[in-house]
C-alpha positions, -999 to 999 in steps of 0.1 A, spaced: -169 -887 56 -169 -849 53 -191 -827 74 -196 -787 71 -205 -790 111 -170 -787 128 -187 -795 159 -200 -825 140 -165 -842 133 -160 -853 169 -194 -866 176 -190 -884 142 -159 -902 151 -168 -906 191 -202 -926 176 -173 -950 158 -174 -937 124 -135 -930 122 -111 -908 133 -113 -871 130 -91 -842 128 -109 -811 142 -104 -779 156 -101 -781 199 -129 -759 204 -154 -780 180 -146 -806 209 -169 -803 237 -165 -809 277 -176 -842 287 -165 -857 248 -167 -893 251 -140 -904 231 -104 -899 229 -87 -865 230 -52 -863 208 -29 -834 205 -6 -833 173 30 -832 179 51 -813 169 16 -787 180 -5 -773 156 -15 -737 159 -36 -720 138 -46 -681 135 -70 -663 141 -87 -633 126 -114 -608 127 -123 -586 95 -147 -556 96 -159 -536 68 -152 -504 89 -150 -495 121 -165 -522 144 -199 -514 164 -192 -517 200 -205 -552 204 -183 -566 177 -152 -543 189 -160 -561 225 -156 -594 207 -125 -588 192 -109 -576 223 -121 -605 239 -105 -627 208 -73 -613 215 -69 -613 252 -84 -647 258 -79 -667 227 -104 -690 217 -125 -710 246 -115 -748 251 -136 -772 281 -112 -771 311 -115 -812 307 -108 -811 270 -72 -790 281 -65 -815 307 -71 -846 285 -48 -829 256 -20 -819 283 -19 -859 292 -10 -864 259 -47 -879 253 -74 -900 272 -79 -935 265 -116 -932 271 -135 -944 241 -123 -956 207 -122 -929 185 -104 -902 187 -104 -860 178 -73 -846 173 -73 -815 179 -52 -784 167 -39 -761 199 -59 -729 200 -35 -699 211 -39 -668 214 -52 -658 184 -30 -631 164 -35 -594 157 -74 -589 146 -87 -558 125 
C-alpha cells in the first residue's frame, strides 16, 4: 500500500497492515508499534529553497532547521537507540534525522 501521508505509513503498519519504511519524524510519541533503525544508518538531507531573500519568519525557520535538525519524540529516540521496541507487531523503520545540511 502507498500513502502520500508520511505520517500515515506508521499508523498504517502499527494497525497491522505491513511494515513500513518512513521517515523518524512521521513517527509519533506514544507509537504503538515497533520502532526500527536501519543499520548501517540512514541519513538523509535536508534543505530549504527561497525564491529570494527569506521573510523573517521563514529565515527564523531555517535557522532553526540548521541548529536543531528535524524534531523526533524523546520516546521515539530512546526506542531507536535500543536498537527497537518489541511493543506491537508491526514495525516503522525509520531513517536517522541529523542535522540537516547547509539551507539557502
Amino acid at each position: 500500500m502507498r500513502t502520500s501521508v508520511t505520517t500515515a505509513a506508521p499508523q498504517l503498519a502499527a494497525a497491522g497492515l505491513g511494515i513500513a519504511v518512513c521517515p523518524v519524524s512521521a513517527v509519533s510519541d506514544g507509537f504503538p508499534g515497533a520502532v526500527r533503525p536501519f543499520s548501517p544508518r540512514w541519513i538523509r538531507q535536508l534543505v530549504a529553497v527561497t525564491s529570494g531573500e527569506p521573510d523573517p519568519l521563514v529565515a527564523r525557520f531555517i535557522g532553526n532547521l540548521r541548529s536543531h535538525g528535524v524534531r523526533v519524540p524523546r520516546g521515539v529516540r530512546a526506542r531507536l537507540a535500543e536498537g527497537g521496541s518489541s511493543a506491537g507487531g508491526s514495525s516503522a523503520g525509520g531513517s536517522s534525522a541529523g542535522t540537516p545540511g547547509p539551507s539557502s
